[in-house]
Z-matrix of the N, CA and C atoms (Angstrom, degrees):
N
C 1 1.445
C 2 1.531 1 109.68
N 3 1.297 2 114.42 1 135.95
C 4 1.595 3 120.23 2 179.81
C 5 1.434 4 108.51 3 -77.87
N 6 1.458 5 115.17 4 147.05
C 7 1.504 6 105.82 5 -178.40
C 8 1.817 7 92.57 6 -90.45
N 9 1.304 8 116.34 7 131.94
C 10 1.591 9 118.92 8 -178.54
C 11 1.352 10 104.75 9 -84.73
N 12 1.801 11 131.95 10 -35.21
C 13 1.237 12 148.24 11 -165.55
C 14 1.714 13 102.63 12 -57.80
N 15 1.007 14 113.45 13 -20.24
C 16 1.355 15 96.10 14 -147.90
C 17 1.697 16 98.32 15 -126.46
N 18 1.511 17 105.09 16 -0.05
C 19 1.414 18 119.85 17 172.01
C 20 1.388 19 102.50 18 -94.67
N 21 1.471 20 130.10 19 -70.30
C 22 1.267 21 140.36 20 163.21
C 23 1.522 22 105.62 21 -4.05
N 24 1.609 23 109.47 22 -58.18
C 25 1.082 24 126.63 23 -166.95
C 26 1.679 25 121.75 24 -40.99
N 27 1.318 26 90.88 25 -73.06
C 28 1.783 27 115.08 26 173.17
C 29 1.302 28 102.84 27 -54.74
N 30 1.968 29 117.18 28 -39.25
C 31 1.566 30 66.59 29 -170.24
C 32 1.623 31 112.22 30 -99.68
N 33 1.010 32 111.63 31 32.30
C 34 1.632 33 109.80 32 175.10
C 35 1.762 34 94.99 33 -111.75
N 36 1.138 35 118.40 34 1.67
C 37 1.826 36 106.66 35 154.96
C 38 1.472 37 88.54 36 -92.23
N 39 1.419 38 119.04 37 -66.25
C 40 1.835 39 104.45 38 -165.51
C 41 1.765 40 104.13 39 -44.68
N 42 0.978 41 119.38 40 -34.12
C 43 1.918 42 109.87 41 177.08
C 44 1.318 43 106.67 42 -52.67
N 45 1.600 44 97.83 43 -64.77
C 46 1.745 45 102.79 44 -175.92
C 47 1.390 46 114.93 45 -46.49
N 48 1.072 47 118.76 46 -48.45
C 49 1.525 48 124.98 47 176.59
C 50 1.534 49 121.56 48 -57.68
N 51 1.420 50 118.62 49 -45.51
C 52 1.326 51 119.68 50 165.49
C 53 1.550 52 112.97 51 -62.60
N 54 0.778 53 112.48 52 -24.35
C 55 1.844 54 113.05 53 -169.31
C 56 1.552 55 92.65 54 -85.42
N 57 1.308 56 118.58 55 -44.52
C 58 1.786 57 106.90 56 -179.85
C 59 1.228 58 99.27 57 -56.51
N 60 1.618 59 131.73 58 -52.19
C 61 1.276 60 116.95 59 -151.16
C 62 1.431 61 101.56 60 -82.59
N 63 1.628 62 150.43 61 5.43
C 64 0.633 63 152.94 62 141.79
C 65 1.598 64 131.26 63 -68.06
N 66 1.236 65 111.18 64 -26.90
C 67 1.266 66 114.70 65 -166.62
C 68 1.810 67 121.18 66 -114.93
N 69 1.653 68 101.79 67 -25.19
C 70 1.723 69 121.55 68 -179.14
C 71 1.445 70 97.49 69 -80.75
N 72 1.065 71 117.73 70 150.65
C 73 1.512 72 135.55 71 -175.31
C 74 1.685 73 100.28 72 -125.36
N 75 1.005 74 103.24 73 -30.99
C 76 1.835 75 102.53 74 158.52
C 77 1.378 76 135.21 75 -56.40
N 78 1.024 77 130.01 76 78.96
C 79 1.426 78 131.36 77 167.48
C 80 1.285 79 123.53 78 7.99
N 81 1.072 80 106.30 79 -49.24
C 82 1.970 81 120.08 80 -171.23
C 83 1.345 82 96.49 81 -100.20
N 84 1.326 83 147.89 82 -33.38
C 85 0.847 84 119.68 83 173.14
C 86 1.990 85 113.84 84 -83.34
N 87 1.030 86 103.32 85 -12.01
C 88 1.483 87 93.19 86 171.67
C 89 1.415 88 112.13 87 -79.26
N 90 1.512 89 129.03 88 -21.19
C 91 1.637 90 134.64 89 140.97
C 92 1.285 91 115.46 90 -20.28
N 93 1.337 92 122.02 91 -69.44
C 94 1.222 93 145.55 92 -164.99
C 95 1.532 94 114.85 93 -64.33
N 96 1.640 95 104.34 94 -33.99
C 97 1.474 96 115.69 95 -167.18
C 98 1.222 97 89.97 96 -81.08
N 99 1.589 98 135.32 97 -48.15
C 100 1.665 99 152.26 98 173.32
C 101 1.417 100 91.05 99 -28.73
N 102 1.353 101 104.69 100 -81.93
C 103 1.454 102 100.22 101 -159.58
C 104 1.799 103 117.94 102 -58.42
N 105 1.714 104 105.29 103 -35.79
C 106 1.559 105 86.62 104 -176.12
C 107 2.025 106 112.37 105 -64.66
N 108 1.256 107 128.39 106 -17.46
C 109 1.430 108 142.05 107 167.90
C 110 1.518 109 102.61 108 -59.59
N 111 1.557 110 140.73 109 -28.24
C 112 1.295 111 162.89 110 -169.87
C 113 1.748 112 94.51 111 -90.28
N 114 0.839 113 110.66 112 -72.03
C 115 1.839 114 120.92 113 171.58
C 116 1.329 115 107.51 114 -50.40
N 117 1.566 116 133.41 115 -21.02
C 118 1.519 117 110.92 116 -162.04
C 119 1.552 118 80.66 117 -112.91
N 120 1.306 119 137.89 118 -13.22
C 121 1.599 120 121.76 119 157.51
C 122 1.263 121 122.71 120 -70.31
N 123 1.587 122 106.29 121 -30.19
C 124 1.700 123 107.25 122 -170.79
C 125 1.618 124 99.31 123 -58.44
N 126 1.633 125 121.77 124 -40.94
C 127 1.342 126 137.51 125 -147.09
C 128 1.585 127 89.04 126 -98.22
N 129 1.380 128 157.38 127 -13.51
C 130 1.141 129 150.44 128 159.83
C 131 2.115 130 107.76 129 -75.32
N 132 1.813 131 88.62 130 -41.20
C 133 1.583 132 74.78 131 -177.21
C 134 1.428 133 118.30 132 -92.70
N 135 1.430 134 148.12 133 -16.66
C 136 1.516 135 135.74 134 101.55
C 137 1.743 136 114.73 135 19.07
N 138 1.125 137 99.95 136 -84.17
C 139 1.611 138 117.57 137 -157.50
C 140 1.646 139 97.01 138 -62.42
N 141 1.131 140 99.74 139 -45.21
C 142 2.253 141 103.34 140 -169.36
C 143 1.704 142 85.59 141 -71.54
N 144 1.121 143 134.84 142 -20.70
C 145 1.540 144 132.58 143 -157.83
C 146 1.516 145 111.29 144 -77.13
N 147 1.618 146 96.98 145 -41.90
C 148 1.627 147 109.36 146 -178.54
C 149 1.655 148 101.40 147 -86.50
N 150 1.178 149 113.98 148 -25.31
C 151 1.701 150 108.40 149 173.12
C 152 1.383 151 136.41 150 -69.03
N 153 1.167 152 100.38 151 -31.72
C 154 1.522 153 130.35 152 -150.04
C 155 1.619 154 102.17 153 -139.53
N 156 1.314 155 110.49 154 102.65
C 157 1.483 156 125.79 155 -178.69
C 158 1.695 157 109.85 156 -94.47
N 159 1.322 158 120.64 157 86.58
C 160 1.141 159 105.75 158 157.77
C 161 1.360 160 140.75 159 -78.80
N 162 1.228 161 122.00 160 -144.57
C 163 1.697 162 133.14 161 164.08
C 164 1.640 163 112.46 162 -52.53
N 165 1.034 164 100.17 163 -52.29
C 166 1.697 165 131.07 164 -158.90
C 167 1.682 166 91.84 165 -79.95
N 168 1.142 167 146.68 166 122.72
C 169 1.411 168 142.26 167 139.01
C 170 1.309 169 117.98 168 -53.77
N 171 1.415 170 130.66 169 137.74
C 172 1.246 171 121.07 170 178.45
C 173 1.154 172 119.50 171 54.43
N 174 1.094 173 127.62 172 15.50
C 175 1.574 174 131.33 173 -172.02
C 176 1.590 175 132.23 174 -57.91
N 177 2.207 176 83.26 175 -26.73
C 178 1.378 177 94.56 176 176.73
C 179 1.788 178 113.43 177 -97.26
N 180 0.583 179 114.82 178 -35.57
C 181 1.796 180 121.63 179 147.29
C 182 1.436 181 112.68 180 -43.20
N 183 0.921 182 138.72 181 -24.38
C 184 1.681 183 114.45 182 -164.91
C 185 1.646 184 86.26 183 -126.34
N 186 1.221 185 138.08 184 -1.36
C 187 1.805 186 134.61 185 121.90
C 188 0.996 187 152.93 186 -17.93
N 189 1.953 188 77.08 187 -59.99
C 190 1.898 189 107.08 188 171.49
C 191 1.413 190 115.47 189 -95.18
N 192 1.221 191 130.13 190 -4.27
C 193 1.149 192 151.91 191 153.73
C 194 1.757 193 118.85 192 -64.85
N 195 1.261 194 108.44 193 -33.25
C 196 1.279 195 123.89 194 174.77
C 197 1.427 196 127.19 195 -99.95
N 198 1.756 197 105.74 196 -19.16
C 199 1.428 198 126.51 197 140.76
C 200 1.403 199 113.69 198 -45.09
N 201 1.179 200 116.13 199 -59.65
C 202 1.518 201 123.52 200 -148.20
C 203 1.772 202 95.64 201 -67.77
N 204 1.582 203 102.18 202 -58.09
C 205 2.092 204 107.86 203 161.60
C 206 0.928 205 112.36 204 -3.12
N 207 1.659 206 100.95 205 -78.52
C 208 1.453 207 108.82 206 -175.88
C 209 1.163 208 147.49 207 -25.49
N 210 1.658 209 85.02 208 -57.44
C 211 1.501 210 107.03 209 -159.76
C 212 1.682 211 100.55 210 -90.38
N 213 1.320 212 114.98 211 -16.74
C 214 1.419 213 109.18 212 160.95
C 215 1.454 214 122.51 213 -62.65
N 216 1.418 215 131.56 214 -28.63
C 217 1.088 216 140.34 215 176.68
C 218 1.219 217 122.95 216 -70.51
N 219 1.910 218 105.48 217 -59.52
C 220 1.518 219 106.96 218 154.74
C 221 1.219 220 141.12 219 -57.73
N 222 1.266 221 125.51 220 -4.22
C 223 1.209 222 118.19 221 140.09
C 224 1.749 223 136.42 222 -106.81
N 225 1.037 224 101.59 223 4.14
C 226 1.454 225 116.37 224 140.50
C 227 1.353 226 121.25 225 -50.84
N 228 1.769 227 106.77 226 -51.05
C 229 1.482 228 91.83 227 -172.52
C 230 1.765 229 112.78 228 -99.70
N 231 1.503 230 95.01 229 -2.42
C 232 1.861 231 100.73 230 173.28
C 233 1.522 232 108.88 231 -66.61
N 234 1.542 233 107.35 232 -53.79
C 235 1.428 234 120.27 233 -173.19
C 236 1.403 235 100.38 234 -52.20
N 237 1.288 236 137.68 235 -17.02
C 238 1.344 237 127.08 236 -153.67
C 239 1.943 238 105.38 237 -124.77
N 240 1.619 239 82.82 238 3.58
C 241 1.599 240 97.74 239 -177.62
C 242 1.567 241 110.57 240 -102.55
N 243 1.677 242 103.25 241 -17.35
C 244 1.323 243 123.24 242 -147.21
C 245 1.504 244 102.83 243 -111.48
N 246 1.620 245 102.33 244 -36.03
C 247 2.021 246 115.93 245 158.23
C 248 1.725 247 118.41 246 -70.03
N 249 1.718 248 117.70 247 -19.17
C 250 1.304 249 118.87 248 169.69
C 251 1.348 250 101.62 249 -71.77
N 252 1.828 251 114.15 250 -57.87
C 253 1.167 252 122.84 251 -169.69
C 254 2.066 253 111.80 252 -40.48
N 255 0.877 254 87.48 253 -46.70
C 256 1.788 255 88.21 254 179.00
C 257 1.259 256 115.13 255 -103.43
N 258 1.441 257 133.16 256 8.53
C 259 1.423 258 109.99 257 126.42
C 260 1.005 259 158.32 258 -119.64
N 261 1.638 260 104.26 259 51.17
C 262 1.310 261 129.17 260 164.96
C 263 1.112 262 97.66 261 -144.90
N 264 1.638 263 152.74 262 39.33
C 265 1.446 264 151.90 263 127.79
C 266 1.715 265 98.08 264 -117.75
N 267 0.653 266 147.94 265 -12.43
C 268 1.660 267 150.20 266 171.56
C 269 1.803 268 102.29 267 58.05
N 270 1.495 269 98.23 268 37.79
C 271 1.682 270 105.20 269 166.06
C 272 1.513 271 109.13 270 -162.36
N 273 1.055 272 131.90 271 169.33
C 274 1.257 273 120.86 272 -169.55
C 275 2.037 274 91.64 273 -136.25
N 276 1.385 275 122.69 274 23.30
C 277 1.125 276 116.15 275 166.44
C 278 1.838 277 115.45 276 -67.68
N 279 0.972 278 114.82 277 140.92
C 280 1.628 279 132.53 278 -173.81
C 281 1.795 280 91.91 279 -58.56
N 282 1.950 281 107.49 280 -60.66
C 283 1.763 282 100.34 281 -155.50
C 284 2.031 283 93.56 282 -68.66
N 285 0.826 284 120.88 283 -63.22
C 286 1.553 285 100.60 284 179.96
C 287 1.297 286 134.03 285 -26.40
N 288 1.616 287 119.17 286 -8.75
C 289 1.531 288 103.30 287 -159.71
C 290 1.896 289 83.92 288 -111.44
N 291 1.568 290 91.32 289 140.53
C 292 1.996 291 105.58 290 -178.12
C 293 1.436 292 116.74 291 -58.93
N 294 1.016 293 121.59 292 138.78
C 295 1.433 294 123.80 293 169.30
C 296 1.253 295 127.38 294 -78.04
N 297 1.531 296 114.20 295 -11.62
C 298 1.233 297 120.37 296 -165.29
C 299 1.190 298 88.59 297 -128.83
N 300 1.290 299 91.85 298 -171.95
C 301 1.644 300 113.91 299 -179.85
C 302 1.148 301 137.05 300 -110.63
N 303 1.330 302 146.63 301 110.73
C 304 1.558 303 151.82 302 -95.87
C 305 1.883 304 90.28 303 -103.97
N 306 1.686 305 102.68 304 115.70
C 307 1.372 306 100.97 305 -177.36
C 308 1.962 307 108.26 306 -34.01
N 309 1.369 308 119.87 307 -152.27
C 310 1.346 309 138.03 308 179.50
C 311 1.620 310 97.08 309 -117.88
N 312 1.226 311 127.84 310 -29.90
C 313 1.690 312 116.80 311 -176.66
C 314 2.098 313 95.86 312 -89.33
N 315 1.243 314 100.96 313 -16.10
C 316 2.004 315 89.40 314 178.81
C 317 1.733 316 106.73 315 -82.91
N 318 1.394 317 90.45 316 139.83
C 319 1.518 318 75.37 317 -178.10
C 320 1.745 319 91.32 318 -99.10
N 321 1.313 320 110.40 319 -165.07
C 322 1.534 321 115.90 320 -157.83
C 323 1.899 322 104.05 321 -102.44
N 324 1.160 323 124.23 322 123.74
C 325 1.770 324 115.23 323 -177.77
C 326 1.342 325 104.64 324 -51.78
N 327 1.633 326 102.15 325 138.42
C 328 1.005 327 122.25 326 167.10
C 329 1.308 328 132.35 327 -52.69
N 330 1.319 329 114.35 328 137.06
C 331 2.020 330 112.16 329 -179.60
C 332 1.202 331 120.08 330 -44.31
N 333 1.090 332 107.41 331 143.83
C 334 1.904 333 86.34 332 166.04
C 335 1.813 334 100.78 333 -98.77
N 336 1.391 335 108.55 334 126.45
C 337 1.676 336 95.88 335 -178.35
C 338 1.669 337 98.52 336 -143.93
N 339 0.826 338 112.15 337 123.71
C 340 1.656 339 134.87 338 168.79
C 341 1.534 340 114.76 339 -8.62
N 342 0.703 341 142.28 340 104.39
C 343 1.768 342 130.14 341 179.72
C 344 1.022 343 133.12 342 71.98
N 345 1.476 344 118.09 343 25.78
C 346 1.438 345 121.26 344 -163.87
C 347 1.824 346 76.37 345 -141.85
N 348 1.562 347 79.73 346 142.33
C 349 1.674 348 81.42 347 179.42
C 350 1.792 349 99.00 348 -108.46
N 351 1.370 350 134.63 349 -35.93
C 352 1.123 351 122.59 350 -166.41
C 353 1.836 352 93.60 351 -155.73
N 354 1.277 353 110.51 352 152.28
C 355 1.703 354 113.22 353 -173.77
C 356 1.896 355 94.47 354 -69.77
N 357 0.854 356 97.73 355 25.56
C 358 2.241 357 91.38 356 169.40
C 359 1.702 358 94.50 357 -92.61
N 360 1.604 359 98.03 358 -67.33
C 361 1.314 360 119.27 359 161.41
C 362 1.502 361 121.45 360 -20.18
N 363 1.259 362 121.62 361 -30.39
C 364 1.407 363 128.05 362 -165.74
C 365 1.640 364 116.48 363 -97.24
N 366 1.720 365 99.50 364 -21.13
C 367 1.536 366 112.92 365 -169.21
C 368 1.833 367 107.59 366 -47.12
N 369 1.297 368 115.87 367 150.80
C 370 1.635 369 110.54 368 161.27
C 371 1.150 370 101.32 369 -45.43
N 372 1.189 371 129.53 370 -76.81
C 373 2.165 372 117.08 371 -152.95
C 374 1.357 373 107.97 372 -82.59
N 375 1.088 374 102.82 373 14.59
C 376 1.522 375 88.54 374 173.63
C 377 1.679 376 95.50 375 -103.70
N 378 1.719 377 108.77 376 126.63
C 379 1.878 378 100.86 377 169.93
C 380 1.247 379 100.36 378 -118.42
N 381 1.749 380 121.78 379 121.49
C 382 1.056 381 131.41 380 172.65
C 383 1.226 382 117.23 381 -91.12
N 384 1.897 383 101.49 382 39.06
C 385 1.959 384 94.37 383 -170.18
C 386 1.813 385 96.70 384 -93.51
N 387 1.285 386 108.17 385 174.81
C 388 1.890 387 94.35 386 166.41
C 389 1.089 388 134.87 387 -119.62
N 390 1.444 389 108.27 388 134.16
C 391 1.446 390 130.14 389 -141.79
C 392 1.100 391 135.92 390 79.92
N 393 1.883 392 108.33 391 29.93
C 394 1.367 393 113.90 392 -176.49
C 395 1.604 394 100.13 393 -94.89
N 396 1.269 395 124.88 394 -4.54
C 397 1.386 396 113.21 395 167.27
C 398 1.667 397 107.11 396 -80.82
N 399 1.191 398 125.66 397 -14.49
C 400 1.680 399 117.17 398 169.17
C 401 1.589 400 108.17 399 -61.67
N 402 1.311 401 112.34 400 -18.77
C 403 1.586 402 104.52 401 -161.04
C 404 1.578 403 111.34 402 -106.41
N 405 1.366 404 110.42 403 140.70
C 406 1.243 405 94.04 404 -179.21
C 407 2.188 406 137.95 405 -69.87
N 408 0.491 407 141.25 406 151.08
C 409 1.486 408 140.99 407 -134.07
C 410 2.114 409 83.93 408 -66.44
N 411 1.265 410 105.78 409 -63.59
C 412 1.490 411 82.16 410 -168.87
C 413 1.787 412 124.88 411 -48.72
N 414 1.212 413 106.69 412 -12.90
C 415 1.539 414 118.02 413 175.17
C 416 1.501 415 111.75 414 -71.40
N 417 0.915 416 132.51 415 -30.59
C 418 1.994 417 132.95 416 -167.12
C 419 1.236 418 99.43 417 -94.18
């Protein structure tokens, strides 16, 4: 007898999961949608593993085990695609970010960064703290 519970299962995470990555405009949450679509294979190849005896012992376990690798990595390297992405677009929405590649006459949008009003502002000698012109230069 097939276990139905545990098929059903995956694919109403793989649904849920396709519908995030279809529908979130958030970066991280389309991560999130990845991985639960990642979870509803681990839990199909598990489930066919205990059903279905092939050649291979455990074959379907040490798959989903190699799923799981993965998916630690890929989002290692999303999360780290997704922290560039917003700080140098100062949003992490999916439709904002360019598809192409920024002619040579565009220059690139500015950071968004805390207390700095413009990259002049940002130079070493320049100190935009206040009252650093009271102090003498080796002091700031």
């Amino acid at each position: 007898m097939r276990p139905v519970i545990p098929y059903v299962t995956a694919a109403l995470l793989f649904g849920l999961g396709v519908y995030g990555v279809l529908r979130r405009r958030n970066a991280v949450l389309v991560l999130m949608a990845v991985e639960l679509m990642l979870n509803a294979v681990n839990l199909i190849l598990v489930t066919a593993d205990t059903t279905v005896r092939a050649q291979l012992p455990h074959g379907g376990q040490v798959f989903a085990l190699f799923v799981i690798v993965l998916a630690a990595a890929e989002i290692g390297v999303g999360l780290a695609i997704v922290l560039q992405l917003y700080r140098l677009r100062a949003t992490v929405a999916v439709d904002e970010v360019p598809l192409t590649e920024p002619s040579p006459t565009e220059r690139p949008a500015e950071p968004a960064v805390a207390g700095v009003a413009s990259r002049a502002d940002a130079r070493p000698g320049n100190d935009a703290r206040p009252g650093s012109a009271d102090r003498p230069e080796g002091e700031r």
